[in-house]
C-alpha positions in Angstrom: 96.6 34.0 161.4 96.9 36.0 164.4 99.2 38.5 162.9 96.8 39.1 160.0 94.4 40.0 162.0 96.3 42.3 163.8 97.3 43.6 160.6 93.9 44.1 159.6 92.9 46.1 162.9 95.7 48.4 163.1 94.5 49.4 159.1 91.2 50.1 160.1 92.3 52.0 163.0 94.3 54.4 160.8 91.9 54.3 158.1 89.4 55.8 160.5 92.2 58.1 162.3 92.7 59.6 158.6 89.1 60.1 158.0 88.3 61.7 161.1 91.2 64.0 160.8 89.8 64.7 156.9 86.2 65.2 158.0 87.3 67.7 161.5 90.0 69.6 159.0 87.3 70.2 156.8 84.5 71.0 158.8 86.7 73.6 160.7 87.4 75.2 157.4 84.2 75.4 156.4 83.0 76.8 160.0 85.8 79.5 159.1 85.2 80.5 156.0 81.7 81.3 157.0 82.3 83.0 159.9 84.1 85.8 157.7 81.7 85.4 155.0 78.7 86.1 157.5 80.8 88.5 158.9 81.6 90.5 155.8 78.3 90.8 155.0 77.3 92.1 158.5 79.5 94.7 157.8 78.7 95.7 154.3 75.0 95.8 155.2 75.3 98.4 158.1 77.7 100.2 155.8 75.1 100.7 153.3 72.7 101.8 155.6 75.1 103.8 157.4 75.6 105.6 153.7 72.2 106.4 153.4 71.4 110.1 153.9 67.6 110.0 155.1 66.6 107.5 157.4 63.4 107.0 156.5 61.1 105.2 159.4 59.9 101.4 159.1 56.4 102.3 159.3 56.4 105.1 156.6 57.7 102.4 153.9 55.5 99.6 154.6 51.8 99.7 152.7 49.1 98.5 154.7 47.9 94.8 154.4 44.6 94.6 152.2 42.9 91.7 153.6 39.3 90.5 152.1 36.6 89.6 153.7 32.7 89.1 153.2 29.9 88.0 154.5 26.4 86.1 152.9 23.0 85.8 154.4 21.5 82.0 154.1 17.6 81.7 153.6 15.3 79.8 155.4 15.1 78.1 151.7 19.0 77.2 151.5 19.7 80.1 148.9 23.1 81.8 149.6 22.9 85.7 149.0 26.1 87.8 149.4 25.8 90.4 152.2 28.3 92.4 152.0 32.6 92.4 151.4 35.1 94.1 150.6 38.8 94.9 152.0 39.8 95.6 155.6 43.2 98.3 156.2 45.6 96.7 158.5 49.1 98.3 159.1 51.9 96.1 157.9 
């Protein structure tokens, strides 16, 4: 009886050895692989702007922000009457 527990132990210790090993060997790969592929794009996006003849400024491509607003006037009598509205210019 003793001895088959022992068994027993020293297979879950080398189950759990051979799963560890799986899981780090596969997260390192993984880490790897997108480290270059992070990397590789890094560089192909400051190659492309790189390429580009005119550098145009940030601010000069952005539109403004439109952004509503209104106001209303509230009689003495509860009635709601628009005051005035419209859109507000805001840089980007």
């Amino acid at each position: 009886m003793k001895e088959i527990s022992r068994l027993r132990m020293k297979f879950i210790c080398y189950n759990m050895l051979i799963v560890t090993a799986v899981i780090g060997i596969t997260f390192c790969a993984v880490a790897f692989v997108m480290e270059k592929r992070v990397s590789a794009q890094g560089r192909l996006a400051l190659a492309k702007v790189v390429s580009q003849e005119e550098h145009p400024l940030i601010f000069t491509t952005r539109s403004p922000a439109q952004t509503p607003y209104f106001s209303v006037m509230v009689g003495e009598d509860g009635m709601v009457t628009p005051w005035e509205g419209g859109y507000e210019a805001f840089p980007g």
